[in-house]
C-alpha positions in Angstrom: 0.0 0.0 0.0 1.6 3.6 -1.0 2.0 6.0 1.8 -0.4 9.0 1.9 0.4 12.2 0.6 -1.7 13.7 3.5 -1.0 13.5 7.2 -3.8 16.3 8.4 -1.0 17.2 11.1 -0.8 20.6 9.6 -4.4 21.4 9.6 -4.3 23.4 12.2 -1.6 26.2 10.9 1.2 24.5 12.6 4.2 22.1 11.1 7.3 20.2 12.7 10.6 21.5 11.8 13.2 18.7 11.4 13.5 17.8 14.5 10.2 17.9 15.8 9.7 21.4 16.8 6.5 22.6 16.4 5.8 26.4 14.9 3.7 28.1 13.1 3.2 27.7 8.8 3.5 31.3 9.1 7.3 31.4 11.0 9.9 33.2 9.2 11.8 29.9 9.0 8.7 28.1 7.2 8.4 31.2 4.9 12.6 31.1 4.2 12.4 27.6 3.4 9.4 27.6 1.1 10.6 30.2 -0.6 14.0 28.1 -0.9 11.6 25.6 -2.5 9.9 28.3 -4.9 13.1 29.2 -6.5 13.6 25.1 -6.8 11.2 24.9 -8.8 11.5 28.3 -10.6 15.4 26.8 -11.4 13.8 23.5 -12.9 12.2 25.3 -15.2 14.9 27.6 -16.3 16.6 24.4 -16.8 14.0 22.9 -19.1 14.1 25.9 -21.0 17.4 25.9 -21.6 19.5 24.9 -24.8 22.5 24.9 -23.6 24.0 21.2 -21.9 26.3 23.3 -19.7 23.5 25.6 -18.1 20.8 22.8 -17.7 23.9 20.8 -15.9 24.6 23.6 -13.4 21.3 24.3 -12.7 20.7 20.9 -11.8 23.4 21.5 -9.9 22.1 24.6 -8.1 18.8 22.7 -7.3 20.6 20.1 -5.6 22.7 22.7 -3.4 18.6 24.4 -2.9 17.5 21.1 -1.5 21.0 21.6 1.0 19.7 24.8 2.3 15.9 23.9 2.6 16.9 21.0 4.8 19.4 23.5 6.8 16.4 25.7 6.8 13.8 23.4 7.9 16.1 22.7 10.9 15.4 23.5 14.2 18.6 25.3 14.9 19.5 24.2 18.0 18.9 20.5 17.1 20.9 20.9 13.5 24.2 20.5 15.5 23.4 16.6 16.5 21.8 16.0 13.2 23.4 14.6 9.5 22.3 17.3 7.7 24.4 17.9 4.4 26.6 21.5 4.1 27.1 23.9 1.8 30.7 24.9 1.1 32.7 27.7 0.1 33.3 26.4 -3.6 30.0 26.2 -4.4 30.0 29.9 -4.2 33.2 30.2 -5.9 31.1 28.1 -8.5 29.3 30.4 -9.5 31.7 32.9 -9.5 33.6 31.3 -12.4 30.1 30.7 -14.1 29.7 34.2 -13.9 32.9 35.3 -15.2 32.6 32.4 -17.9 29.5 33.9 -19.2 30.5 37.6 -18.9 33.6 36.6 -21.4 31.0 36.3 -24.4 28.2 39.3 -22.9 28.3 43.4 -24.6 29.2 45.6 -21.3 26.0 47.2 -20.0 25.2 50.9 -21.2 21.8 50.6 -18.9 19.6 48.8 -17.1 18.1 46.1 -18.6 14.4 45.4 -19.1 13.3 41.9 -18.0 11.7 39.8 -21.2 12.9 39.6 -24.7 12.1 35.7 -24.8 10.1 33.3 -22.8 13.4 31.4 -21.3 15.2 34.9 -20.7 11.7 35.9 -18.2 11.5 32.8 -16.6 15.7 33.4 -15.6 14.6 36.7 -14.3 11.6 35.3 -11.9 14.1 33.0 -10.8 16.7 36.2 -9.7 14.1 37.6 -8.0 12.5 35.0 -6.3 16.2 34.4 -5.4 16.3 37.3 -3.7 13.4 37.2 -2.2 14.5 34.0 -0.7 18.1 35.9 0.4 16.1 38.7 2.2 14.2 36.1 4.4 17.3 34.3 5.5 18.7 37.8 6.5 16.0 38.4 8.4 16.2 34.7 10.4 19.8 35.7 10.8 19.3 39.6 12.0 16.4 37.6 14.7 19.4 35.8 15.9 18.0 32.1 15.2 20.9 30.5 13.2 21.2 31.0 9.3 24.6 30.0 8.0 26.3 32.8 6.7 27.6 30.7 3.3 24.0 30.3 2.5 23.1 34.6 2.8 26.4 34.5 0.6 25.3 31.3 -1.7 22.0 33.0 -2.3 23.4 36.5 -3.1 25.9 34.5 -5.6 23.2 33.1 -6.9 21.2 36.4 -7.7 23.9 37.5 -9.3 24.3 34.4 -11.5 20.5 34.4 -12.7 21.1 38.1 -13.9 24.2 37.1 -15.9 22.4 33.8 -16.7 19.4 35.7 -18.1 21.7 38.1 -20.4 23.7 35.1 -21.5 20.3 33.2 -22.8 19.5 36.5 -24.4 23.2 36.4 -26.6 22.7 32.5 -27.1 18.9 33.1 -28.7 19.9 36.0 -30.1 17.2 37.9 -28.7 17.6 41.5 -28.1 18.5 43.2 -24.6 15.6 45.4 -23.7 17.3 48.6 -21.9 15.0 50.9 -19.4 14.5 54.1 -21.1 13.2 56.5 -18.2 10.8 58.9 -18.8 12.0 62.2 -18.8 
């Protein structure tokens, strides 16, 4: 018999963390982690819209290191210590970093900011970045309440950001699709 997906323990507006502490769905650390698990998912499908073997590899990648921080995330902190709970690492940042610069090699210098769209793929990069950094805000704010965020995952997350913007002007030079600069109203 298959195990149900439903366990009506969280009916009541309250979840376990790993661990078995109880909190509230609407915790800081619930909403850090979910959001963790947003940009998953956002990331999965940059990857399926991608062309390019070396991106969808590295995003796959990136979504593995994602899983890493939700389960950090979805610890209770002061149990994580005693528990198997896999790391993040410097070179994962460092990663990116070369990612980055790999992509920036082959990318025009900016003359402005850049308008998100231009293709399908090139929009879906950009929710990621932002969801990204919507997930990098959170994790600040568990660490500035002083309940345990690692600081290689505010500085994976940050990396990451960074990588989705270059990411998303790199798809635009490989479909040859055209940057869309802001133009302000003056």
């Amino acid at each position: 018999m298959a195990l149900k997906i439903y366990t009506k323990t969280g009916d009541k507006g309250t979840t376990s963390l790993i661990g078995g502490t109880k909190v509230s769905k609407s915790h800081l650390r619930i909403e850090a982690y979910g959001t963790v698990d947003e940009l998953n998912s956002h990331i999965g499908l940059c990857r399926d819209l991608s062309a390019d073997e070396k991106v969808r590899s590295l995003l796959q990648e990136i979504q593995d290191r994602l899983f890493t921080i939700g389960s950090s995330l979805a610890c209770d902190p002061v149990k994580e210590p005693k528990m198997r709970i896999p790391d993040l690492k410097e070179e994962d940042v460092t990663l990116l970093e070369n990612e980055i610069d790999r992509m920036n090699e082959s990318l025009e210098p900016m003359k402005s900011f850049i308008l998100p769209g231009g293709h399908v793929a090139v929009s879906q990069v950009h929710i990621a970045r932002c969801v990204c950094r919507r997930a990098e805000r959170c994790c600040v704010r568990l660490e500035s309440e002083g309940t345990g965020v690692e600081s290689v995952i505010i500085k994976y997350l940050n990396r990451l950001s960074d990588y989705l913007f270059v990411l998303a002007r790199y798809t635009t030079h490989l479909l040859k699709a055209e940057e869309i600069p802001w133009k302000p109203r003056i």
